[in-house]
N, C-alpha and C positions, 0 to 999 in steps of 0.2 A: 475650612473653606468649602464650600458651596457650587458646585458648576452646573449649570440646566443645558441640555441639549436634545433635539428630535430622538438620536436615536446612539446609543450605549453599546459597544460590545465587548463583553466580559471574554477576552482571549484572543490574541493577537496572532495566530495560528494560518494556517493557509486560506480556512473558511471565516477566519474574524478578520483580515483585511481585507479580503473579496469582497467581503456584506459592505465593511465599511466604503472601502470604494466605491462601489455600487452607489451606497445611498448617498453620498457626498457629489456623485453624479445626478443624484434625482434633488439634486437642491438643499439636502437634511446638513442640519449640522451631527457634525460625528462624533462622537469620543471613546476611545479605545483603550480599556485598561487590559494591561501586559505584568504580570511576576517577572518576567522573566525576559527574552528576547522575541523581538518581533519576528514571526517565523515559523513559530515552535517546532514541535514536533520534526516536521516535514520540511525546515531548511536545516535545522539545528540535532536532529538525533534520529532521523529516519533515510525518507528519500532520498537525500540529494547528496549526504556525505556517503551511504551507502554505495549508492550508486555511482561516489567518484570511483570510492575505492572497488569494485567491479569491474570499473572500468580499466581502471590499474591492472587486476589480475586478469584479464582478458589481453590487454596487449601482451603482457607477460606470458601469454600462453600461447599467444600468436607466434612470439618471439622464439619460441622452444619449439615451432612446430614450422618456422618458414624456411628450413632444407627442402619439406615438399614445396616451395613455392620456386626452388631453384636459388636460395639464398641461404648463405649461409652463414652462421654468426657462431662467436663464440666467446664465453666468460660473460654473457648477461647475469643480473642477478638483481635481486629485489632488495632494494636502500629503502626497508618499512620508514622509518623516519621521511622519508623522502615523498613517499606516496600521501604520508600525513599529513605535510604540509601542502602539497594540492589539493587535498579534500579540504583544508581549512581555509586555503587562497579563495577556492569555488566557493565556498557557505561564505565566507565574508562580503565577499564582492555580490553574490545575489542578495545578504542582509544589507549591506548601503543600497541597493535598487528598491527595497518595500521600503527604507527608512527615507529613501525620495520619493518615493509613492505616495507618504502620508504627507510629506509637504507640499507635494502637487496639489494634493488634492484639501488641503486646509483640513486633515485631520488631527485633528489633539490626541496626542499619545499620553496615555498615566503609566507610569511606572508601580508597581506596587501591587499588594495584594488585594484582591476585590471579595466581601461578600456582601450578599444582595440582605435588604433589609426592607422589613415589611412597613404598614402604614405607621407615619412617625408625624412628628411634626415639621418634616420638610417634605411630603407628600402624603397625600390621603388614600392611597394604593399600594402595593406590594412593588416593588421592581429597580425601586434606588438601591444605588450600590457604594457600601463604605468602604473605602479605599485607606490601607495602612499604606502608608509610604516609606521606603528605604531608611529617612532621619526620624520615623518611628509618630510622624503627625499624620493627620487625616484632613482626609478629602472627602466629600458627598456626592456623587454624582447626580442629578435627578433626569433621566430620559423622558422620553412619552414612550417611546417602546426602548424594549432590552434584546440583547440577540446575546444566549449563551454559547459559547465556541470553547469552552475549558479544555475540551482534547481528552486524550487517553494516557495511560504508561503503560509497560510494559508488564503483565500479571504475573504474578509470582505463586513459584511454587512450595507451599511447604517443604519445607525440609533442605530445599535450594533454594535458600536465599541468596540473593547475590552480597557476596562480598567483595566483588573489585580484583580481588587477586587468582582463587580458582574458579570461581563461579559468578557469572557473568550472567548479563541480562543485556538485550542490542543496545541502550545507554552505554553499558562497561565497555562492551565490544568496542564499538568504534573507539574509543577513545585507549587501544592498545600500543603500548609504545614498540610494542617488539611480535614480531609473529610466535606463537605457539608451534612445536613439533607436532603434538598431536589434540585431536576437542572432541570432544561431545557433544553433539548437538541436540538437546533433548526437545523433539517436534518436526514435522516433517509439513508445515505449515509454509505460506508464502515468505517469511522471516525468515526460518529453520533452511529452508532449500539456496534461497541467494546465498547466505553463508556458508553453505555447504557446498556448492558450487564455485565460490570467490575464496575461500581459503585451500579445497581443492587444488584452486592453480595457482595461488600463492608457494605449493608446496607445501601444505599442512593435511597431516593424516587425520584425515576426517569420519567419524561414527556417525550417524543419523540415528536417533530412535523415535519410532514414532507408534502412539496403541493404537492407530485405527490399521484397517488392511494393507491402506495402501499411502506414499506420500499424497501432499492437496487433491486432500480429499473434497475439497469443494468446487475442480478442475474436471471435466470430463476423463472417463477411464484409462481411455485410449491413451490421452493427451498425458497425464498421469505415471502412466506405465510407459511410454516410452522417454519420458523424462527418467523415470527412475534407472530403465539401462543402461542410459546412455551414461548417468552418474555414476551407477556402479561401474562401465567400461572404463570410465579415468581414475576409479581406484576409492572412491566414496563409498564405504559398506553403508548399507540401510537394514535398521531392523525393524519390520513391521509389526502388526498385530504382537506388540509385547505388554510388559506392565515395568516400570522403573519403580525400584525399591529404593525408593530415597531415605530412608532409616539404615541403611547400609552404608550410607555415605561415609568415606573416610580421605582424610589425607596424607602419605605415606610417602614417603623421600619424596617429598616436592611433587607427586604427581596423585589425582585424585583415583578412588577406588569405588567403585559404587555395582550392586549389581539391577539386570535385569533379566525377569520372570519368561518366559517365551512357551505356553503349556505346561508342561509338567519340567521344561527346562532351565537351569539356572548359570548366567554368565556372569562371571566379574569383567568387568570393562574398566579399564586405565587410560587415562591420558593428562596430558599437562593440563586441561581447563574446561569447564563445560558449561554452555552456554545454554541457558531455559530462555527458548525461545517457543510459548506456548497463547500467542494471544495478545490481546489488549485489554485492558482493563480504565475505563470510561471515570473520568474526573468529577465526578458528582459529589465527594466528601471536602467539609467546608468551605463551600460555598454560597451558605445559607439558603439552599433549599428549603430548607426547613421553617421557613420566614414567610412561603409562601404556598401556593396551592398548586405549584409544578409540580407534578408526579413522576417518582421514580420509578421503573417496573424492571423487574431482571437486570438489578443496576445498571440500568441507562435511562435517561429523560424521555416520558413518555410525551411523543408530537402527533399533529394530523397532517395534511398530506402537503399544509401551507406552512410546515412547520412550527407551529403553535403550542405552546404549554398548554396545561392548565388553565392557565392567566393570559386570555387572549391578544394582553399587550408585551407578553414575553415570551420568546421565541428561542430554539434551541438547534443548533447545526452543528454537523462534524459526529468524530466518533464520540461524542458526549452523549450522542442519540443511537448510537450501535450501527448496525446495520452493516454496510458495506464497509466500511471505516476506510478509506482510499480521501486521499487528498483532494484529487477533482469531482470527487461526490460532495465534499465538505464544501468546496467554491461554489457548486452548483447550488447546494440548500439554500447558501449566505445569498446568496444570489435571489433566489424562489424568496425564500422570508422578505428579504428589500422589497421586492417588488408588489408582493402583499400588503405589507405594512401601509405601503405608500400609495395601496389601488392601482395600481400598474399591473398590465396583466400577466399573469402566471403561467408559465408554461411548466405542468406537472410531469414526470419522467418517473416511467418503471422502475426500478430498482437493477432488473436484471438485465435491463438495456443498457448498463454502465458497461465500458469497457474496464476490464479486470486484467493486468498486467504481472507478470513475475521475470526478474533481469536474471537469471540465472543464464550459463552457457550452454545448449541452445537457450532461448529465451522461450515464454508462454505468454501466451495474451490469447484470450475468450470475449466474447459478449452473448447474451442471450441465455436460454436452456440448455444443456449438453441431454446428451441421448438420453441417461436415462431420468431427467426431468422430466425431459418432453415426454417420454411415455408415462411415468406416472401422475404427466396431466392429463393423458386418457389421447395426447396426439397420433395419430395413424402419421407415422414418420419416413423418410425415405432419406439415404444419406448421400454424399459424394464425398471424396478423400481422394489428395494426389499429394505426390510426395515431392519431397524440393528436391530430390537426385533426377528427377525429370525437367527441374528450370534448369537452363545455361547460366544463370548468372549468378545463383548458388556452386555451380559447377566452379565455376569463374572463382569464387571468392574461396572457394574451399570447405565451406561451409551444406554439406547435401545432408544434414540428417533432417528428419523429421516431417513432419508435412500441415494441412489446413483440411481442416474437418466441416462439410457445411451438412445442419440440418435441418430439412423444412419440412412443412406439411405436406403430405401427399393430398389432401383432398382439396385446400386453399393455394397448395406454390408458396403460402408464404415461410417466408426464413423465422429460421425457429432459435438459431445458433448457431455460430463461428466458432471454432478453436485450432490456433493454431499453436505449432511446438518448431522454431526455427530461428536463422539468422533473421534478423530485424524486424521479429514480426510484432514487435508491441507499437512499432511504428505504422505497419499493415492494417492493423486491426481497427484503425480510426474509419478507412472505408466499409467495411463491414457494418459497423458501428451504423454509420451513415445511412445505407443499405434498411437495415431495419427500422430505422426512426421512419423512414421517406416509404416502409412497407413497400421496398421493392421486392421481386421475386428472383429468384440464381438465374434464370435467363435473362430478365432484365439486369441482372449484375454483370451476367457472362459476355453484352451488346456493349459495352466497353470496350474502347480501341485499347489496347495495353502496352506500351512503348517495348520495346525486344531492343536487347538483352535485359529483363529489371526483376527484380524479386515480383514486385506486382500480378506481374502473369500467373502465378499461382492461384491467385484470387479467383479470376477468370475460368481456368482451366476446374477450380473444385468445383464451381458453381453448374460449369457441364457434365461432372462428372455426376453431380445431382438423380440426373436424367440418362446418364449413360452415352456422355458425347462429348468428353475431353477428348480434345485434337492429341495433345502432347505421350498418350497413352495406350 
C-alpha cells in the first residue's frame, strides 16, 4: 500500500508530534510513523515517569522531615509497587492526551518500523519511507518533505552492559519492581544526579562515580559544587576525578563487585546494582540513511540552523541531531523545520538560551553562559548571587538552601546567565529565560514588582545584587 502526504515524520517522540501538529495546523497533510509508543522517550522512558517517581521520593522525604514543621508522623513507609503504579497512571493518561492530539488534529498514525528509501519507482527523490508493519506487510509512505525525530537511548558502556538484573541503564531503572539497598551510579551527569538524589530519599545507599572533577559538569561551578554538598550532607558518597575498572566487574552473593582507580588509589565498591547512566546515544542505525545524502558526523545527523539534512527536503530534530538533547529543544526544532518547510517564518534560537533543568532535591535549572563560558568568550563579567535563606518564603517552606547566580556584561548590562540551585527553581528559570530573549538587563529585571511572600523575589533581589544593591542583604 501506497500513502502520499505533505509532510512524514519518522518518530513519534515529543519533537515528532510537535512538528506534526504544527504542520496539520498550517493546513499539511500529516503522517507519523511510530515502532513503538506515541511519546517516546520523554513520556515513556525518560521525563515524565522519572519525574513521577521523584516526585514520590520527595514527598517521602518531606514526610521524614515534617517534625520540624511541628507535625508529627509515624510508621510511613515506601509501598515501591505503589509509587509504580502512579508513575504508570501519569504516562498513560498523558499517552491517551498525544493519542487525542493526533485525532484532533486528522494525523495518521503508522505503527511499524520506518526506513527511508532512496529514488525508486514510487518517487524520483530520496526521502519515502518503507514501513514493516506488526502482521510483517508494508506500507510506502511518499511525503514532499520528511522530518526525522528517531530519538536517542541510553549509551552504553563496555563491559556494563545492562542486563536487567545488576546492571541497569535509566530504561531498566524505572521499570524496578522493588527498591535496591544499595547502587552505583556510574556518572555524575543530569540522569546520574536525579537518581542519586530520588533513590537517596527513597532510602537507598547510593555511590556516584563520576571521571570528570566535578558532578554536571556542564552546570556552572558554583551551582555544581554546592549541589554536590548538599548530596553528600544526606549521605550520597560522590567519587570524582576517578577511572572505573570495568574488567573487574564481578558478581558475588547477589551483589556486584567492581573496582575504581582514584590516582595511584584502588577501591572495590559493592552494592546490589549499578546503573551506567553515562549519556545518550542518538538513533541513526537503520534507518536507511544510507539511501540518502543525510550526513552523519560524530554520530548525530548533520542540520543547518533551519534544520535541514543533506537533502533539502528532509529535515532532522530532536536528540537524533545531539545537541542539547532536552525535550522542549526537540518541540522547538519540530516546530522551526514546520515552519520552514512551509515558508512561514522562522524564528532561529541560540542553543544556549534553552533553559536547562535537573529535578534533583534542591533542584538546578540555568540558561545562558555560566562564569566560566562567559570569560572564555573574552566577556569582562560582573556577577550578583543571593541566597534563598534570605527569601521568607523558602524560610516558610523549609526549604533555604542554595541560591540564583546572575551574570552579565560589565561593559553592555546585558545578561549573560542565570543559574539557580533551590526549591522550585526549574519553574523560576522560565523568567530569566524570558529576560534574555527580550535582551533585558538585571535592573530592568530588578523594576519588577514581586509579590511577598514568593520564591520569585529571589530573582529580583540577584539581579541588584549585580550592581551591589540587593535590599534583602
Amino acid at each position: 500500500m501506497t500513502i502520499t502526504c505533505d509532510v512524514a515524520v519518522l518518530g513519534g517522540g515529543t519533537g515528532g508530534y510537535v512538528a506534526a501538529i504544527r504542520a496539520a495546523q498550517l493546513g499539511k497533510q500529516v503522517v507519523i510513523i511510530e515502532s513503538d509508543k506515541l511519546g517516546g522517550t520523554c513520556l515513556h522512558r525518560g521525563c515524565i515517569p522519572s519525574k513521577s517517581l521523584l516526585r514520590s521520593a520527595e514527598v517521602y522525604a518531606e514526610i521524614k522531615e515534617s517534625e520540624s514543621y511541628g507535625i508529627e508522623t509515624a510508621g510511613a513507609k515506601v509501598v515501591f509497587p505503589k509509587v509504580q503504579a502512579r508513575k504508570s497512571a501519569i504516562v498513560e493518561q498523558l499517552h491517551g492526551g498525544v493519542q487525542y492530539l493526533m485525532g484532533k488534529n486528522k494525523i495518521q498514525v503508522i505503527h511499524g518500523r520506518g526506513r527511508v528509501i532512496g529514488p525508486s519507482i514510487f518517487s524520483p527523490k530520496s526521502g519515502a519511507v518503507a514501513v514493516e508493519l506488526a502482521d510483517g506487510e508494508m506500507e510506502t509512505i511518499i511525503p514532499t518533505n520528511l522530518i526525522i525525530a528517531t530519538g536517542s537511548r541510553p549509551r552504553i558502556l563496555s563491559g556494563l552492559e545492562p542486563d536487567g538484573m545488576y546492571i541497569l541503564s535509566s530504561d531498566e531503572a524505572l521499570l524496578m519492581e522493588e527498591l535496591p539497598k544499595s547502587i552505583i551510579i556510574v556518572g555524575g551527569g543530569v540522569i546520574g544526579v536525579e537518581w542519586a538524589s530520588m533513590l537517596n530519599d527513597f532510602g537507598v545507599e547510593v555511590t556516584v562515580v563520576e571521571t570528570a572533577s566535578h558532578i554536571l559538569s556542564a552546570e556552572d561551578e558554583d551551582v555544581a559544587r554546592e549541589l554536590s554538598q548538599l548530596l553528600k550532607r544526606r549521605g550520597v558518597r560522590i567519587i570524582t576525578g576517578c577511572e572505573l575498572i570495568t574488567d573487574t566487574y564481578q558478581v558475588q552473593d547477589q551483589q556486584v563487585h567492581i573496582e575504581v582507580k582514584n590516582g595511584e588509589q584502588h577501591e572495590q565498591l559493592v552494592a546490589d546494582k549499578i546503573l551506567v547512566s553515562i549519556g545518550r546515544q542518538a538513533n541513526v542505525e537503520n534507518i536507511g540513511l544510507e539511501n540518502t545524502d543525510v550526513r552523519v558526523e560524530r554520530g548525530v545527523i548533520a542540520v543547518n540552523p533551519f534544520m535541514q539534512t543533506g537533502e533539502a527536503h528532509i529535515y532532522a530534530i530532536g536528540d537524533v541531531i545531539g545537541g542539547l538533547q532536552l525535550a522542549h529543544a526537540a518541540s522547538h526544532e519540530g516546530i522551526m523545520a514546520v515552519n520552514h518547510l512551509a515558508e512561514e517564518k522562522v524564528h532561529l534560537y541560540k542553543k544556549h538560551l534553552v533553559p536547562r533543568c535537573v529535578y534533583t532535591r534542591p533542584e538546578v535549572a540555568s540558561v545562558g553562559y555560566t562564569e566560566q563560558e562567559a570569560k572564555a568568550q573574552g566577556f569582562n563579567i560582573k556577577v550578583g548571587k543571593f541566597p534563598f535563606q534570605a527569601i521568607g518564603k523558602a524560610l516558610v517552606q523549609g526549604n533555604k538552601e542554595g541560591f540564583v547566580k546572575v551574570i552579565a556584561d560589565a561593559s553592555t548590562n546585558d545578561i549573560l546567565g542565570v543559574h539557580m540551585i533551590g526549591v522550585h527553581v526549574t519553574d523560576l528559570i522560565s523568567e530569566a529565560a524570558l529576560a534574555q530573549v527580550l535582551d533585558a538587563t538585571p535592573w530592568e529585571v530588578s523594576q519588577n514588582i514581586y509579590p511577598h511572600p514568593t520564591l520569585s523575589e529571589i530573582l529580583g533581589e540577584a539581579m541588584l545584587a549585580v550592581d551591589g544593591k540587593s535590599i534583602g542583604m
